[in-house]
C-alpha positions in Angstrom: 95.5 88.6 94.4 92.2 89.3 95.9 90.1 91.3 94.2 86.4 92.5 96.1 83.7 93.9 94.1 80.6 93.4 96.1 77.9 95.3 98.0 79.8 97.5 100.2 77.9 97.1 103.2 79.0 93.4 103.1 83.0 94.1 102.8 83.6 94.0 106.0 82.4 90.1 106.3 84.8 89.5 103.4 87.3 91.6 104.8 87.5 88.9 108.3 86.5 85.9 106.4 89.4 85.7 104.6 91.1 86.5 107.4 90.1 84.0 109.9 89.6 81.5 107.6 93.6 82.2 106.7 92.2 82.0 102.9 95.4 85.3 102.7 98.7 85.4 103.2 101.5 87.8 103.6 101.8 88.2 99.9 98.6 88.4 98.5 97.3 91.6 97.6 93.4 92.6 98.3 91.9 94.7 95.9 88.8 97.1 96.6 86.8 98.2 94.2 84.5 101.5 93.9 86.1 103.0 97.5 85.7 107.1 96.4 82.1 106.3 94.8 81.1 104.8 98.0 83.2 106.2 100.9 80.8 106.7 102.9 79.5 103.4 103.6 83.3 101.5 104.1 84.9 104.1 106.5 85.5 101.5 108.6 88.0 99.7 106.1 90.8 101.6 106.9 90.9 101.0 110.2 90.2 97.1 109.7 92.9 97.0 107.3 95.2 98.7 110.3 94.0 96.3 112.7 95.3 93.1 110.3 98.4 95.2 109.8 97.6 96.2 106.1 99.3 99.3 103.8 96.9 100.5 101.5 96.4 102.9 99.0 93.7 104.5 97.1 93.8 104.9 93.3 92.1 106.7 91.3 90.5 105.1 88.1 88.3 107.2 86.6 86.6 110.9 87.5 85.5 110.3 91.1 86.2 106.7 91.7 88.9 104.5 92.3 90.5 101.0 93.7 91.9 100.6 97.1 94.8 98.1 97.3 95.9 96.7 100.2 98.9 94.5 101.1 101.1 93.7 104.3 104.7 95.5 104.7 106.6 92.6 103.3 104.7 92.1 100.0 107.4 92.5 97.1 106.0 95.0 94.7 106.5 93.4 91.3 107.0 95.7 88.4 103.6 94.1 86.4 101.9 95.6 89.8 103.2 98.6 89.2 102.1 98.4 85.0 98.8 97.6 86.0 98.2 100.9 88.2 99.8 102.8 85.7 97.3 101.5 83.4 94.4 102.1 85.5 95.5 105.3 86.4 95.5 106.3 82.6 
């Protein structure tokens, strides 16, 4: 797991570093943090995410704010994944 906390203007660089420096694979999963506070300044993400062939998902964790998480197609969803969001979603 990735998780990405950072000044949102700089995702993006961390977004294709890890990507072209093949520091990801298939089954890691990329966590985003603060994506509803701050929508406005990673738009783009989505669309970066398509382009590396990413499902995502936005969570909410508190009253307006949440995680994005991010995997490819393949990525077995484990059931201590899914305890976590529960627990973030609480």
């Amino acid at each position: 797991m990735v998780f990405i906390d950072a000044q949102k203007s700089e995702y993006m660089l961390y977004v294709e570093y890890l990507f072209t420096h093949n520091l990801v694979w298939s089954n890691t999963l990329r966590v985003f943090d603060d994506v509803i506070l701050y929508q406005e300044k990673i738009q783009w993400l989505e669309n970066v995410l398509e382009k590396y062939g990413m499902i995502y998902q936005t969570i909410l964790t508190q009253e307006g704010d949440g995680i994005m998480i991010a995997y490819k197609n393949d990525y077995i969803w484990s059931d201590s994944l899914e305890k976590c969001i529960r627990l973030l979603k609480e």
